[in-house]
N, C-alpha and C positions, 0 to 999 in steps of 0.2 A: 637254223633252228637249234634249240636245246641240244639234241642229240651230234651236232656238229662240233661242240664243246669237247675239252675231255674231262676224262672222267674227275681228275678235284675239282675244276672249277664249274663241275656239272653239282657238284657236294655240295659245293661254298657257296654258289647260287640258289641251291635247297633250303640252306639253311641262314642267308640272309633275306631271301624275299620275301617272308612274314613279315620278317620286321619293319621292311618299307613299305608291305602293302598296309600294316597298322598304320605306318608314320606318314602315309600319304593321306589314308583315312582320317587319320585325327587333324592335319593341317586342313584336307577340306573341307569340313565337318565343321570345325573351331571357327573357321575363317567363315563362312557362311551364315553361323549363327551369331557373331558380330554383326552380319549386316542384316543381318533378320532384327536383332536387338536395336539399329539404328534406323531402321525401316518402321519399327515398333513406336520409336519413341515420335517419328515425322505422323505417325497416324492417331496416336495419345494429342499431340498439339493439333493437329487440322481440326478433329473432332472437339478440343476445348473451346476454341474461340468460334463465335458465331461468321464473322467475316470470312474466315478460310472456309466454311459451307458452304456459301453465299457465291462466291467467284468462282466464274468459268473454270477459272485460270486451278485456281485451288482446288477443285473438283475433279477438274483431269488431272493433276499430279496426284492428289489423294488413290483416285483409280489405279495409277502407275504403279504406286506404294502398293496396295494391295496385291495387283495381279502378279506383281516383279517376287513381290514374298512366296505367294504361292508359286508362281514357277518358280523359287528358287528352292523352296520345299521339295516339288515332284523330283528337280533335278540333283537333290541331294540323295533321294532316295533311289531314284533309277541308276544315279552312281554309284550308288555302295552296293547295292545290288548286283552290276556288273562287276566292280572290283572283287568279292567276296563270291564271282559266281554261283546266288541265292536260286535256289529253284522257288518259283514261286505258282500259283493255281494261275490257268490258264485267265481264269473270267478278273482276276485280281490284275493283273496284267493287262488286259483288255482297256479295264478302266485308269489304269494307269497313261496308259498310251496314248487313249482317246484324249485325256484329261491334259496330257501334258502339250497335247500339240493344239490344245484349243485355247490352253493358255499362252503354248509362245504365240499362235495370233493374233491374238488379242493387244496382247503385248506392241505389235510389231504397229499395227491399229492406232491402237493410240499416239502412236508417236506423232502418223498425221497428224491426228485431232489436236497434241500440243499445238503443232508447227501453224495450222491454221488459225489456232488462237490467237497467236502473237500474229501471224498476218491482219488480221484483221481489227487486234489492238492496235498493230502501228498505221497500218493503211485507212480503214476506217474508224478514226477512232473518235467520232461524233456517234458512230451508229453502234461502236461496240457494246454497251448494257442493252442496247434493243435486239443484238443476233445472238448475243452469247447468254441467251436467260439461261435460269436454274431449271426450266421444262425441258428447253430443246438441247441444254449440254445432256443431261440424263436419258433424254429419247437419242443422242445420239452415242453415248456409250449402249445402249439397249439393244441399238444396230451393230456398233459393230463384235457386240457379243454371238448374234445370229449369225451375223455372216461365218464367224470364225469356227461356229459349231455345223459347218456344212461340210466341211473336210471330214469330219469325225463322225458324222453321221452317215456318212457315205462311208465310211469306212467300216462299220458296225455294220451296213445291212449287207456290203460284201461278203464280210465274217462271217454271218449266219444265213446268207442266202445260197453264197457260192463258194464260199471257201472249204475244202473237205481233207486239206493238206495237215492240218492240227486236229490231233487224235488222242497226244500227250493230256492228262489233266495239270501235270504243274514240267514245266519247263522254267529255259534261262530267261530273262524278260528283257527285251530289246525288240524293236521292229525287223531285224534281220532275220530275226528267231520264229517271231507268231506270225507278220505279215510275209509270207513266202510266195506268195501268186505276184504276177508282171503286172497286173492292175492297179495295186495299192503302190509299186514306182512311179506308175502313172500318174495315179490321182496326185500323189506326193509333188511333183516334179510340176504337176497342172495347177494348183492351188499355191505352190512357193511362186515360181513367176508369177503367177497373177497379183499377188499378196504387193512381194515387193517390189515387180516395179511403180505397181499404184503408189505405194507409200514412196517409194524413192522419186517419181513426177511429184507428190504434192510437197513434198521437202525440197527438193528443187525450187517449183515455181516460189514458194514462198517465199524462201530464201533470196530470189532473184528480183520478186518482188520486195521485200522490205529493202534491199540496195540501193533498188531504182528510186523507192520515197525517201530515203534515208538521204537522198542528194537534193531535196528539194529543202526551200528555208523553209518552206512552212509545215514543218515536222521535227517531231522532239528528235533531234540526233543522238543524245547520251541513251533514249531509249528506243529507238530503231539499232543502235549500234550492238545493244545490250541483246534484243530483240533475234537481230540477226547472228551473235555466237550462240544464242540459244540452239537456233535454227542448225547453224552447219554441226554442232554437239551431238544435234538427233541426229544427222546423217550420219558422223563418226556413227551412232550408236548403231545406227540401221547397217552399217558398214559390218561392225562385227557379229551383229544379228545372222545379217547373208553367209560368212564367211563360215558358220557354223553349222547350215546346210554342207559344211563338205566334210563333217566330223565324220558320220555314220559311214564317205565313202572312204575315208583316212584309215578309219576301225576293220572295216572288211580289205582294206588290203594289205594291213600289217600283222593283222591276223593269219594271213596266209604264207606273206612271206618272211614273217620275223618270227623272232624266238617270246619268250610270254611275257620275259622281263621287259623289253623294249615296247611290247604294245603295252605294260600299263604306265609307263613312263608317256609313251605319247598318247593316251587314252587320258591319264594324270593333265598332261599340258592343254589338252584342247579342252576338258572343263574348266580348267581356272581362265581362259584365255577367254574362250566363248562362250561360256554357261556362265560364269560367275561374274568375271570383268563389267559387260555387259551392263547386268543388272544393278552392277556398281556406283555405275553413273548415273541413276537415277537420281538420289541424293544429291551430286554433283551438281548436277543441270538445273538443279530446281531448289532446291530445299538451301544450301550452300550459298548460292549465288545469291539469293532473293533477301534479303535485306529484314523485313519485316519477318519474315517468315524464321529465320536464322535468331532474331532475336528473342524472339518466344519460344525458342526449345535452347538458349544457352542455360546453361546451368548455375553462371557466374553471376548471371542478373535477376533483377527480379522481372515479373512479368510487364510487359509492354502494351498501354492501351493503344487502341489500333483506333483510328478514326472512320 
């Protein structure tokens, strides 16, 4: 710990860690609102042209764009937050928390709902305009908004039904901090496994399915092939998604055993690695790749009529 130091370099670490915790602030603060900015500009084109409304396909990446902005909003703010050690009002917090974890689910959600698209553009794709309408893509974002709001609501009536551990009106905001009862591990620990192994079996099967048609002649193979990086992209994604659930246990134990420089150095690496990166790829896997879509938001050309 600090006090294991001696005493100059107990000084000299007084008197530089402002300075990094501003210069960590502003890189991940700057770096986020770049991709909020480029997140911006994929939701300005989806929204001009009528065909990227219209498509399944277009519909759930549109969704992505959204919900990846707003978490990456919450996640901007719950980090400056913690770096800055901000006391904030208990019920401000509340909503924070609830809000933030209903959007990583969602998030996580969607990523099936890609992966099944492209299953069923490459696998059935006589019957793809008749499964993927514009009703049942929307009815099925609608679900799995519900579902993802069941963790969070369970959490909320724990909070005011049985929880009597929080008594502070404004504290530090972090779940370590407000959710103190063995319950809310629970619930946490019961809703991620269920979460992602579902998503991780449907990104599997698909994936193992587009391979399997992807070898027969009678399938587009430039777009089964295309199909299926897609596919193993979302797993990378769902992969740092997972690895992210071990932030909060990373935070409480270097909190304990480290000095305060070190935990925001590694508090610093696991948002940009698993908060930010992440949401990174969104753009990557979709917007980037996609051909039609890439053309209509270059800035070098003029606009593309889309047939």
């Amino acid at each position: 710990m600090m006090s294991n130091f001696n005493g100059s370099t107990s000084n000299i670490t007084q008197t530089v860690l402002p300075v990094h915790q501003d210069l960590k602030t502003f890189l991940s603060v700057s770096s986020c609102v770049i991709f909020l900015y480029v997140n911006g500009v994929m939701i300005f084109t989806l929204r001009k042209k009528t065909v990227f409304q219209e498509a399944s396909r277009y519909i759930l990446f549109g969704h992505m764009l959204w919900v990846d902005t707003l978490n990456l909003f919450m996640s901007v703010v719950l980090f400056v937050c913690a770096l800055c050690r901000l006391f904030v009002m208990k019920i401000v917090c509340l909503v924070l928390l609830v809000a933030a974890t209903a959007l990583y689910q969602v998030s996580t959600l969607n990523l099936a709902l890609m992966s099944l698209e492209r299953y069923v553009a490459i696998c059935f794709p006589l019957r793809h305009v008749e499964i993927t309408t514009y009703g049942r893509t929307h009815i099925a974002i609608g679900v799995i908004w519900m579902i993802s709001w069941i963790q969070s609501l369970s959490e909320i009536i724990v909070f005011y039904s049985i929880d009597t551990t929080n008594i502070a009106m404004h504290l530090f905001c972090s779940r370590t901090t407000l959710f103190r009862l063995q319950i809310y591990k629970k619930l946490d620990i019961a809703f991620t496994c269920m979460f992602f192994m579902s998503v991780c079996f449907v990104i599997i099967f698909t994936y193992a399915s587009i391979a399997a048609v992807a070898k027969t002649a009678a399938c587009d193979k430039m777009s089964a092939k295309k199909a299926n990086k897609t596919v193993l992209l979302h797993l990378i994604q769902l992969g740092l998604c997972a690895a992210s659930i071990l932030v909060g246990v990373i935070q409480e134990v270097i909190f304990v055993y480290t000095d305060y420089m070190t935990s925001l150095n590694v508090m610093y690496f696991c948002f940009v690695v698993f908060m930010i990166f992440p949401r990174c790829l969104s753009p990557l896997i979709y917007g980037l790749r996609d051909q039609a879509f890439t053309l209509q938001t270059s800035f070098c050309r003029k606009p593309v009529k889309l047939n």
